[in-house]
N, C-alpha and C positions, 0 to 999 in steps of 0.2 A: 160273231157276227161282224163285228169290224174288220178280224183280218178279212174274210170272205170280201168287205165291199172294198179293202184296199185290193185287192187280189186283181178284183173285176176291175178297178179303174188301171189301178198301175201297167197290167201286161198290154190292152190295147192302147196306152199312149205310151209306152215304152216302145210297139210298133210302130208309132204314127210316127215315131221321131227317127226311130232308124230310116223308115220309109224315106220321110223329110230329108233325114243327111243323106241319102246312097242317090236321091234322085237332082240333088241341088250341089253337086262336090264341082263346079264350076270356079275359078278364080276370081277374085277382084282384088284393088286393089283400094285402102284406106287411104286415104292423105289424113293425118294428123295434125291439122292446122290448130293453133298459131306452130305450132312445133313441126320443127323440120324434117320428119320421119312419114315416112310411106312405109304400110303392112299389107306384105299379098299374101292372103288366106281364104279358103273357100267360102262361099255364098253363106252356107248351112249354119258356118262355128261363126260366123258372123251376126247372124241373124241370133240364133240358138243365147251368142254371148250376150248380148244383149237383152236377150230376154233374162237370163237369168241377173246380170247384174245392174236391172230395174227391179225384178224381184228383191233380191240385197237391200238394195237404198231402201225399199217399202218397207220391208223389216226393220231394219236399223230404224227410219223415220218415227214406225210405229211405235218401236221399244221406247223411245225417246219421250213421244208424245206422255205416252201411256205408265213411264218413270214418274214424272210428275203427279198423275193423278194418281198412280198407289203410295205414294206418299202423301200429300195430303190425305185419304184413307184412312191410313195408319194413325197417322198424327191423329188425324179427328176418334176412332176406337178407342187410342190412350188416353184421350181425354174424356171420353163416357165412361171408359173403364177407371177412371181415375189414376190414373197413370203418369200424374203431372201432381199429383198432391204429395205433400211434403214428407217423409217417410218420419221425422221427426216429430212429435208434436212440439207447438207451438205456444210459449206462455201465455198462461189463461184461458186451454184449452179445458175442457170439462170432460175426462176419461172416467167419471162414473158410467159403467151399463145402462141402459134403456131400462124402464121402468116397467115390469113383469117377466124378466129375463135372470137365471141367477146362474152361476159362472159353471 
């Protein structure tokens, strides 16, 4: 069922965009400011570049944001799980079994 619904999206915006490039292949020209460089590429990879590398940044941003919060996560699991307690006991610890429990 998902490949079906990637199917149905992917092939009509894989058109849209050919469509997009074949009818936008017109020139312009970037100026690069503060930088001393001028780029003359068509309207389409212009716009298209753009779009995908805002896309990029939102990802990267997201990942970043979202580093943080699976980490604390984590943190906070290992320590319900007990996960910070001390693998050694500790003197004066009471290692008798629980009282109706036998080995």
């Amino acid at each position: 069922m998902k490949r079906l619904f990637f199917w149905i999206v992917l092939v009509p915006l894989a058109g849209l965009l050919v469509v997009f490039a074949v009818t936008n292949r017109q020139g312009i020209t970037l100026d690069l400011w503060p930088l001393p460089f001028q780029v003359d590429l068509p309207l389409y990879l212009a716009l298209l570049g753009t779009l995908i590398l805002g896309f990029v940044v939102g990802v990267v941003v997201a990942s970043v944001s979202a580093a943080g919060r699976r980490a604390r996560r984590a943190r906070a699991e290992r320590d319900r799980a007990g996960g910070n307690a001390p693998t050694v006991p500790q003197p004066g610890t009471d290692l008798s079994l629980p009282k109706g429990r036998a080995p």
